[in-house]
C-alpha positions in Angstrom: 0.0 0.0 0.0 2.6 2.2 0.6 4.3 1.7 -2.1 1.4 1.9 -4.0 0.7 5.8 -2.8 4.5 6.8 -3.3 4.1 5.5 -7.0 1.1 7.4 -7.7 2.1 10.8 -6.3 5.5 10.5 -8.2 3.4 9.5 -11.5 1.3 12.5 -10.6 4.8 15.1 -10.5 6.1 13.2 -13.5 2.5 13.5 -15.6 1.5 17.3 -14.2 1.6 18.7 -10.8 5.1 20.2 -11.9 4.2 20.6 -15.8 5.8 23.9 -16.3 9.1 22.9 -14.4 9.4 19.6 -16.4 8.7 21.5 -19.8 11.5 23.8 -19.2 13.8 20.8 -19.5 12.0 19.2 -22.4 11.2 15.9 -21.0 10.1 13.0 -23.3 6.2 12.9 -23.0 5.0 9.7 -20.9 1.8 8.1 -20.9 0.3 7.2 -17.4 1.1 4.0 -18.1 4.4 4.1 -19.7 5.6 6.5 -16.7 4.0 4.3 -14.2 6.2 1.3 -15.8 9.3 3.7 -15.6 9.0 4.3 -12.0 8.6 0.6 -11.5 12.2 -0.2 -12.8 13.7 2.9 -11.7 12.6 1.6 -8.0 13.0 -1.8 -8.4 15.9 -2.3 -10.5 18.9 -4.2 -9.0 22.0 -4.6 -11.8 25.0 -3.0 -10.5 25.4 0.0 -11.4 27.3 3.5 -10.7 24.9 6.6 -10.8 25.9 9.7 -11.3 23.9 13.6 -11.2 23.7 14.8 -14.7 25.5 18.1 -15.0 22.3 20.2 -14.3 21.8 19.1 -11.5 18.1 17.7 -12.7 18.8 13.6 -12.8 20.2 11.0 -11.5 21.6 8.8 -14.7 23.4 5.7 -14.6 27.2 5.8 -15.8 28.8 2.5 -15.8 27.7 -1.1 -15.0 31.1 -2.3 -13.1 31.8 -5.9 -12.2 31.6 -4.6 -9.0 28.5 -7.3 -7.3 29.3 -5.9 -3.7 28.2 -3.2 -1.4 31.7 -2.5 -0.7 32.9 -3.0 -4.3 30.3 -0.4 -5.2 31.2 1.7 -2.4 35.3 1.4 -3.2 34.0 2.7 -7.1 31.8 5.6 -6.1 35.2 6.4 -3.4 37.5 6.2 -5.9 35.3 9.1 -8.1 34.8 10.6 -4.7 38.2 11.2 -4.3 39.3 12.5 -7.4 36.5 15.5 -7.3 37.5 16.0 -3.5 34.1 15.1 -1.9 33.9 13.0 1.4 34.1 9.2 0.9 31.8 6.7 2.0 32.6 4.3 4.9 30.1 1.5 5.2 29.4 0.7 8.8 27.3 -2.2 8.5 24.3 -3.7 6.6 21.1 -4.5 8.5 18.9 -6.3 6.4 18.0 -4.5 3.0 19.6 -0.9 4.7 23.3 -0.2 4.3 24.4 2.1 7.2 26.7 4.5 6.5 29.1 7.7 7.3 31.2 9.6 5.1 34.7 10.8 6.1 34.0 14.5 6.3 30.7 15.0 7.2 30.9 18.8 7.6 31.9 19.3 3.8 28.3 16.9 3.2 26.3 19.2 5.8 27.6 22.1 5.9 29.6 22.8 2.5 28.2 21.3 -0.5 25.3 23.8 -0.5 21.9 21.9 -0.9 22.0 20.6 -4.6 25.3 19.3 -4.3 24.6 17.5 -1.1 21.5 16.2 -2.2 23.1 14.9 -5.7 25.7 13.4 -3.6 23.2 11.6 -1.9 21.2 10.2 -4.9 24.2 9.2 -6.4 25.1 6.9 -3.0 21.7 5.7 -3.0 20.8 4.8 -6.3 24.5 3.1 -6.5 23.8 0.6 -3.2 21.0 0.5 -3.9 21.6 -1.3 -7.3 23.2 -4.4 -5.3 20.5 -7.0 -5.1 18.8 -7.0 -1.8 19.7 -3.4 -0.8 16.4 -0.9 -0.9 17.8 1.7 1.7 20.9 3.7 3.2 20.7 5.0 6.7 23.1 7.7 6.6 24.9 8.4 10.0 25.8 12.4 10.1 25.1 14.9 12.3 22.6 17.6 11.2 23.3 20.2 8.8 21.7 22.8 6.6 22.3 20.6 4.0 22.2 17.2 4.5 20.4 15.1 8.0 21.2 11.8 9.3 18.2 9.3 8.1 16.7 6.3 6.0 16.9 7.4 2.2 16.0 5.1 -0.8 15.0 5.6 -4.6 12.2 6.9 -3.4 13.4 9.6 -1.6 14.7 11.4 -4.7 11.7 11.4 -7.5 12.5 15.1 -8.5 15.7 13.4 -9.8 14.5 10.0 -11.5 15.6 10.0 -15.1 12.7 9.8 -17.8 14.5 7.5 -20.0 17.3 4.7 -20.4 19.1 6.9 -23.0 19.1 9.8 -20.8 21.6 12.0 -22.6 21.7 14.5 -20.0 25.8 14.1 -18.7 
């Protein structure tokens, strides 16, 4: 049921509620159906994958399908870009079920510096990536509170103003 109602209100932002904002970036035009069938394997799909945010800032969009089959392969991949565009790295803490539980090695820079769309795009891009290893559905990200980024549960879900409209998202 729930999941149910968080697929119908993002159908509803990605059919209407936000028309005028979604126009302005000339998204392809979905059906209900078609963007109800989108949001299905955007949430549900588990090949491993790195994510990235395109350079607008507006999507999440899926660079490269590594080898990498593990959380911490997956987390060693997104480090290793991490590193080279100095943002924190990730260090996995434990997994608890389908949540991986997390911290990141300089949690002021995620809180405090990153300013909102970078800490947010940061996030998607950690959470769409575990989140691609079979069995994970959530991170529980352990930070204190910033103005940018809070401590909490975050999966797919949480970021549908970022879900890309299409597998050949061009948008880099």
């Amino acid at each position: 049921m729930k999941h149910g109602l968080v697929a119908i209100g993002i159908v509803q932002v990605l059919l209407g509620a936000s028309s005028s904002a979604l126009t302005a970036r000339n998204p392809p035009c979905l059906t209900e159906a078609q963007g109800r069938e989108r949001i299905a394997e955007i949430l549900h799909d588990h090949q491993p994958t790195l994510w990235k945010c395109s350079s607008d800032a507006t999507a999440v969009i899926p660079d490269t399908r590594p080898d990498s089959h593990t959380v911490a392969e997956i987390a060693t991949a997104l480090n290793q870009r991490f590193e080279s565009a100095k943002l924190p790295t990730v260090r996995i803490l434990r997994t608890d079920q389908d949540t991986v539980v997390l911290t990141v090695s300089d949690p002021a820079q995620l809180t405090q510096r990153m300013g909102t769309t970078g800490a947010r795009c940061y996030l998607a891009e950690v959470t769409f990536s575990l989140t691609s290893i079979d069995g994970v559905d959530y991170i529980w990200l352990d930070v204190p509170e910033g103005d940018h980024a809070e401590p909490g549960r975050f999966g797919r879900a949480s970021f549908p103003d970022l879900f890309p409209l299409t597998d050949d998202d061009t948008r880099k």
